[in-house]
C-alpha positions as CSV (number, residue, x, y, z in Angstrom):
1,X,20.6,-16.1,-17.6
2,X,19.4,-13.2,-15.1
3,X,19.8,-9.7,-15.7
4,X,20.2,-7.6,-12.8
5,X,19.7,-4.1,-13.4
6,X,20.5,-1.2,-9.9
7,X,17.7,1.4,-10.0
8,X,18.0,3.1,-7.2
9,X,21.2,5.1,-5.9
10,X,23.5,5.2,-3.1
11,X,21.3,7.4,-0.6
12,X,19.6,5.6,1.7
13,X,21.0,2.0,1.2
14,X,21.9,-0.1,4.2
15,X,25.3,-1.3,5.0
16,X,24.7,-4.9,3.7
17,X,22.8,-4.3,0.8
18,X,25.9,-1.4,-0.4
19,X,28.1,-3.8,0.2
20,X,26.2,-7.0,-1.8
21,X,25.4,-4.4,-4.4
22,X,29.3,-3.4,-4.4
23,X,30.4,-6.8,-4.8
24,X,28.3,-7.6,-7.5
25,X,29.7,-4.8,-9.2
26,X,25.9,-2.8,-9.4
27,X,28.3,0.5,-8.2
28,X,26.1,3.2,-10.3
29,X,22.3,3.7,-11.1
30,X,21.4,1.7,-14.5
31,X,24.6,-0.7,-14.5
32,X,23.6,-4.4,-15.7
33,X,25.4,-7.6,-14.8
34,X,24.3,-11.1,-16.0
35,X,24.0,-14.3,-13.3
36,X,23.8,-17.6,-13.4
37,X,20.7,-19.0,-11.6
38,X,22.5,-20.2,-8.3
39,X,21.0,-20.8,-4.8
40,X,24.2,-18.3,-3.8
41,X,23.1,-15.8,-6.4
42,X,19.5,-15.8,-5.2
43,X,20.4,-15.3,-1.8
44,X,22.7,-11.8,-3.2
45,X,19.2,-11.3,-5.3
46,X,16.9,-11.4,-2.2
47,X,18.4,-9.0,0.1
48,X,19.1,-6.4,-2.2
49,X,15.7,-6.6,-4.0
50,X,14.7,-3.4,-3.1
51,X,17.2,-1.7,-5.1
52,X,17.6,-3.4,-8.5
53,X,15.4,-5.1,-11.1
54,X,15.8,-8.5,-11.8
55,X,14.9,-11.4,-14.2
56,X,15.2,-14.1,-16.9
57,X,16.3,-13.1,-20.3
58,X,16.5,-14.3,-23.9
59,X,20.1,-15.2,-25.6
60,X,18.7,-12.8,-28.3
61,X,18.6,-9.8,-25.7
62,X,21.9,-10.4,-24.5
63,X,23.6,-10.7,-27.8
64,X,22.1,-7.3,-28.5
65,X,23.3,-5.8,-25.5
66,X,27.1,-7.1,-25.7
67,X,26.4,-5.5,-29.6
68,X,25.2,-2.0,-28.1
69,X,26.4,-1.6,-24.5
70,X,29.0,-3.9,-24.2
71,X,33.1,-2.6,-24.0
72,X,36.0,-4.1,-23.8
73,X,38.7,-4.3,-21.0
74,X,42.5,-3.5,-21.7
75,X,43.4,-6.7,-21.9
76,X,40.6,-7.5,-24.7
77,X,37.9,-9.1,-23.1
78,X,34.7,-8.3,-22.4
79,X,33.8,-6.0,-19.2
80,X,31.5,-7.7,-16.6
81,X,29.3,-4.9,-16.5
82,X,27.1,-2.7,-19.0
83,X,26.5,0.7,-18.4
84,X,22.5,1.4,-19.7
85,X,20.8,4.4,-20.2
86,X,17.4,5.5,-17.8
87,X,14.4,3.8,-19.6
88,X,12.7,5.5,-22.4
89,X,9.1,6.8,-21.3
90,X,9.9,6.4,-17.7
91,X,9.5,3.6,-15.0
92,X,7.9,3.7,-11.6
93,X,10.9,3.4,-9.1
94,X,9.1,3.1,-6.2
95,X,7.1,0.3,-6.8
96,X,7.6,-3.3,-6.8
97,X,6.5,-5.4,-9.8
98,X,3.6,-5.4,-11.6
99,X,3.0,-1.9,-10.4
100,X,6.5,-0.5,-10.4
101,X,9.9,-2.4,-11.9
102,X,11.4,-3.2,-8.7
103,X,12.3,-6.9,-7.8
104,X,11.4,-9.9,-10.0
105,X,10.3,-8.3,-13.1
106,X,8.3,-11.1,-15.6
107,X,8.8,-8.2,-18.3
108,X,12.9,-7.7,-17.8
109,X,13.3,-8.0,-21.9
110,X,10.8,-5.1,-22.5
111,X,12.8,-2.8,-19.9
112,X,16.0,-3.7,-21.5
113,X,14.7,-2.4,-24.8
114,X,14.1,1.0,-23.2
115,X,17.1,0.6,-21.5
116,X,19.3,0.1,-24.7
């Protein structure tokens, strides 16, 4: 599983990158979806890489953010999305990874924590 996490907003974004970001449904700052590791879904990862925070994550980590973070739809079932909060301590948002926490993050389960 991938966690994809927007950090930066909507100012400054270019058209295709909005509109990947929109559908993947990464609409707000600090929303999360989860992916499957496709060739499509890498393709969606690399051209909006400068916007979001991605990587690999435990089954232990997502079953403790569907417990925390996750809500339910109207008709019961669980929303695609989860809404996080900014990460405790801070983060450098300008910076790609190891430096900053944008792009392929090795450390995604540690920012989830912060996240949660």
């Amino acid at each position: 599983m991938i966690a994809v996490i927007r950090i930066k907003g909507q100012v400054g974004v270019d058209r295709n990158a909005k509109e990947t970001l929109f559908r993947m449904r990464l609409r707000r700052k600090y929303s999360c979806i989860i992916l499957k590791p496709t060739k499509e879904n890498a393709g969606m990862l690399k051209k909006v890489k400068n916007f979001v925070s991605y990587g690999k994550i435990p089954k232990e980590i997502y079953e403790e953010m569907v417990k925390k973070r996750g809500k339910k739809g109207s008709e019961g079932k669980l929303k695609p999305f989860f809404r996080l909060h900014p990460p405790r301590g801070g983060a450098e948002t300008k910076l790609h990874y190891p430096k900053g926490i944008l792009g392929e993050n090795k450390e995604m389960d540690k920012l989830i924590g912060r996240m949660l």
